[in-house]
N, C-alpha and C positions, 0 to 999 in steps of 0.2 A: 293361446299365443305362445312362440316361441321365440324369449328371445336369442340376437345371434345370430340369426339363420341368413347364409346370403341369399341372394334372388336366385342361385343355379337352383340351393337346392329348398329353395321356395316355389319352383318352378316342379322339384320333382316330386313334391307334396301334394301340388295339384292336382297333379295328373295321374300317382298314385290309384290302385284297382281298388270300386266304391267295396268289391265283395267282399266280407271278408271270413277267414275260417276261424278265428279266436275269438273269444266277447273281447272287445278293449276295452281297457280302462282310463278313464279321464286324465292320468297322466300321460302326456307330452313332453320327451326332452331328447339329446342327441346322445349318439353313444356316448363322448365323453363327459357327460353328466349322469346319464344312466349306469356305468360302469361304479361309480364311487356310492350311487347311490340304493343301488342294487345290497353292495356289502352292509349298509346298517339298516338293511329287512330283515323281521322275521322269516324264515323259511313259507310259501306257500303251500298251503295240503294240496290245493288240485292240482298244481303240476309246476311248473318250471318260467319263470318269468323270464320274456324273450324283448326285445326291442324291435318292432317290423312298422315299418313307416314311421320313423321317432313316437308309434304310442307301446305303452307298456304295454304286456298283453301276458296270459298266463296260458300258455301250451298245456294241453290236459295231461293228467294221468290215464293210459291205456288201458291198465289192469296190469294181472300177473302174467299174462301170457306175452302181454308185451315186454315185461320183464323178463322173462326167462329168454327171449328170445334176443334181447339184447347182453344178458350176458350169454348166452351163446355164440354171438357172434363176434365180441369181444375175446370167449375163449381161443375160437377159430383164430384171430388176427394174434393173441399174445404165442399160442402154439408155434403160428405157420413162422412167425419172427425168432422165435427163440431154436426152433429146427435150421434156420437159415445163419443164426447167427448173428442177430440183427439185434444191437440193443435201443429199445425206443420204449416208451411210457406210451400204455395202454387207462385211455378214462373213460369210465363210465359216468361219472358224476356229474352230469350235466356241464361238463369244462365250456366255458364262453367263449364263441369265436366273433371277432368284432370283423363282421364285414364291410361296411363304410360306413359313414355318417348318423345316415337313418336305420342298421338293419344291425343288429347282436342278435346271434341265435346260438342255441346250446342242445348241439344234435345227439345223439345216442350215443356212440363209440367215436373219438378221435384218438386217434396216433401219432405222435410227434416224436423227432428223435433230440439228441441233446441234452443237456442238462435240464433234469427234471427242474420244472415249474417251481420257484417258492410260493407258500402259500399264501402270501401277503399278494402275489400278481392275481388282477382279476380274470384274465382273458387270454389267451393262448393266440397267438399272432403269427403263431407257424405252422397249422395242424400239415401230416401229409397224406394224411389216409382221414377220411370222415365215411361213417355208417351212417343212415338211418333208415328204423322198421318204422313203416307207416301200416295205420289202422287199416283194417277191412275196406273195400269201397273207395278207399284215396285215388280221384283222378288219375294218369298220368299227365295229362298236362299240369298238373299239380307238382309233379315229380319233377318235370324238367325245368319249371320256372324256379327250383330250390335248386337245380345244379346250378343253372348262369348266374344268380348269386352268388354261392359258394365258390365259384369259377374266378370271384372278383380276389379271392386269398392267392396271392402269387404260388407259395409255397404249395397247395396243395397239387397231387396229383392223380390220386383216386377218391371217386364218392360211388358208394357202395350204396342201392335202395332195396331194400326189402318188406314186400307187405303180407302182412299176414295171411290170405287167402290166396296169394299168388305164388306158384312155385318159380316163377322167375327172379332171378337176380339181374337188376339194371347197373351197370357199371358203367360209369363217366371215367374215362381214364385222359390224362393230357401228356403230350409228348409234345416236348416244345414250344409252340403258341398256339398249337392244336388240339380241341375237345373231341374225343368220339364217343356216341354212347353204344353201347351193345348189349342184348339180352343175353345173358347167360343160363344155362337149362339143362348143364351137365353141372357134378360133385367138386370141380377142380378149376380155379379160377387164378392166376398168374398176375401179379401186381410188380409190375416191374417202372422205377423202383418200388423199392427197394429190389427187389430182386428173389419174393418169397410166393410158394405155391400154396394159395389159402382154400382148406379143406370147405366142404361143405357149409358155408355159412348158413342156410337156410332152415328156418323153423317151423315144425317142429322139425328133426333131424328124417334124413329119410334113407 
C-alpha cells in the first residue's frame, strides 16, 4: 500500500506493464520518499537502485565491457564539449534523474551544464544530454519506451542509445516540442545544442 497516492496516479499503477525487466523489490514509495531514502542505503553490489512504477528495483551490473564502454562515451561527450568550448559537468556515477512521481532512473552518462551539483543534492533536474549502453539483445521497443519517459525532463535535449552488439547509434534529439529519433551509422554525430561535434561514440571504438 501506498500511502499518499492520488486516484491519477493510482490509476497509473494499474495499468502499469505486468512485464517486467528488473526483480523488484517489495519496497513501494514515490520519488519524493525514494529520493531521501535512497541516501541512507548501503551501496548495492548488483547494480544501481532505480525507481520504475514507484517499486525499488536494482538495475544490473553489465560487466566490464559495459564499463569501458561507458566511460568511452563519456570520454567522447567531455572531449567533443571541451573542443567546442562548452563548460558542463560530465557524470558517470549513476547521477538520479527524477522523471515524475513514479519513475527515478540513473542512466549511464548525463550532462548538465551550470553550476556543478552539491553533493548533499540527490537528483539532477536538469540533465541536457543522457547516454545509455544497453546490454546485448535489448529490444528496441525497449529503447523507445525509455526515450518517451526521459522526454518527460523539459531540459533534456539529446538521449543517446547504444548497445553493445549493435554498431548503430539511436539518437532522440528534440527541437522545440518536437522528438525525432534517427539511426546513426557514420563516426560523426552533431548535438546541437549545445552546438558540439561528438566523435565516435561507439564500442568498442572502430
Amino acid at each position: 500500500m501506498i500511502h499518499g497516492v492520488s486516484h491519477y496516479l493510482l490509476r497509473k499503477l494499474l495499468v502499469r506493464p505486468s512485464k517486467r525487466k528488473h526483480k523488484p523489490s517489495p519496497v513501494m514509495m514515490l520519488a519524493e520518499s525514494f529520493l531521501p531514502w535512497l541516501a541512507q542505503q548501503p551501496a548495492d553490489a548488483d547494480g544501481r537502485r532505480e525507481l520504475v512504477w514507484a517499486e525499488v528495483v536494482t538495475r544490473p551490473d553489465h560487466g566490464a565491457d559495459h564499463a569501458r564502454a561507458r566511460a568511452h562515451v563519456a570520454d567522447c561527450l567531455a572531449q567533443a564539449l571541451a573542443a567546442a568550448g562548452v563548460k558542463a559537468d560530465v557524470h558517470t556515477d549513476g547521477t538520479l534523474i527524477r522523471i515524475d512521481d513514479l519513475h527515478v532512473w540513473a542512466p549511464d552518462v548525463v550532462v548538465r551544464f551550470g553550476t556543478p551539483l552539491p553533493p548533499d543534492v540527490p537528483a539532477c533536474d536538469d540533465p541536457v544530454i543522457i547516454a545509455e549502453i544497453l546490454p546485448a539483445g535489448t529490444p528496441r521497443k525497449d529503447m523507445q519506451e525509455r526515450a518517451a519517459f526521459y522526454f518527460q525532463v523539459a531540459s533534456l535535449r539529446h538521449y543517446l542509445i547504444l548497445r553493445l552488439d549493435d554498431p548503430v547509434v539511436i539518437h532522440h534529439g528534440r527541437q522545440d516540442d518536437m522528438v525525432q529519433a534517427r539511426m546513426v551509422r557514420d563516426d560523426t554525430l552533431y548535438l546541437d545544442p549545445p552546438g558540439v561535434k561528438l566523435g565516435d561514440p561507439r564500442w568498442p571504438p572502430r
